[in-house]
N, C-alpha and C positions, 0 to 999 in steps of 0.2 A: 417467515421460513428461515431456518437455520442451516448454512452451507458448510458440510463441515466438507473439509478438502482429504482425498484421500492419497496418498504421496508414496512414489516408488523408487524415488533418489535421495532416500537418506534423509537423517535430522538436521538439516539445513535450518536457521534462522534467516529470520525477515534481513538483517546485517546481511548476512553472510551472499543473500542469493542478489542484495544490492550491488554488493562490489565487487561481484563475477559480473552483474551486467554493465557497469558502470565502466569499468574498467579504459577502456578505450574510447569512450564513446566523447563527440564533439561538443557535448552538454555539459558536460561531467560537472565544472563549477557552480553550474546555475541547479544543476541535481542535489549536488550536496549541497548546499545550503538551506533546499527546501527538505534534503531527506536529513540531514545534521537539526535542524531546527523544529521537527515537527515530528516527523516519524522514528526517527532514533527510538528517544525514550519511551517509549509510547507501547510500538510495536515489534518494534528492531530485535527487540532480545527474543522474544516467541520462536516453537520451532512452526513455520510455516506451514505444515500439515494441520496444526493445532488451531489454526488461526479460522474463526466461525464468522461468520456474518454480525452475532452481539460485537465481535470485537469493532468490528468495521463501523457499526453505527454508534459504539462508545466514541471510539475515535471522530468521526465527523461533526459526534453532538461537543465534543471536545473541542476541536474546532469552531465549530458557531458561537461559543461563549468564550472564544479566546479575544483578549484587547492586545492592541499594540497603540500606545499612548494615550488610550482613553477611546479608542474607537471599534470597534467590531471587522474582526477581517470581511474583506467582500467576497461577493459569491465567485466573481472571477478567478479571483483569489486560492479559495479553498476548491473549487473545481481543479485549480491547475496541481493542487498537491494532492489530492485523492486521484487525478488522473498519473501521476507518478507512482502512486500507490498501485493501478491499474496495470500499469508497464511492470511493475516487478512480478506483479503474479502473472500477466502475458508470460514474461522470459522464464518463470518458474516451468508454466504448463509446458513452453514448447523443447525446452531443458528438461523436460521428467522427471522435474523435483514434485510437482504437483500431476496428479494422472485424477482429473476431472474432466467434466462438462462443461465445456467452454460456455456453450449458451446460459446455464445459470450466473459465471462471473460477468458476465456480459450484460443483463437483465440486473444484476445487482446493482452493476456501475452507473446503469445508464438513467438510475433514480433521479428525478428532477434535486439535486442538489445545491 
């Protein structure tokens, strides 16, 4: 099934609606690092309206063949960054950048990954 998001606050990018929520927040270093390192390039530049479900499971399969020194990230691992991924489009919906169905990104996210 393909989710595409339908958006009533503007041509916002994945960047953009990150560091409106990041902003202040008590994580911020340990966010960026994983949103600088993985999701930036990836996703970051898209306008967030635009953003479907292929994208999300390129991105994830991108991730499971990703090495860092010769080894495979773990599932812990890529759970914690696709759950960051989760939080921006949470802050997206309840921000009215995104004006969807909670229960499909919820049902997407919660794929045994």
């Amino acid at each position: 099934m393909i989710v595409k998001f339908a958006v009533s606050g503007g041509d916002k990018t994945l960047n953009q609606v990150y560091k409106e929520m990041i902003h202040n927040h008590r994580c911020k270093e340990n966010y960026d690092r994983i949103y600088n390192n993985f999701i930036k390039d990836i996703l970051g530049y898209k306008c967030i309206k635009d953003l479907t479900s292929n994208d999300i499971d390129y991105f994830y399969m991108y991730l499971t063949n990703r090495t860092y020194n010769g080894h495979l990230y773990s599932q812990s691992y890529i759970r914690k960054i696709m759950n960051l991924l989760k939080n921006i489009f949470d802050y997206g919906i309840k921000n009215k950048y995104i004006n969807t169905n909670l229960v499909k990104i919820k049902l997407y996210f919660t794929k045994t990954y």
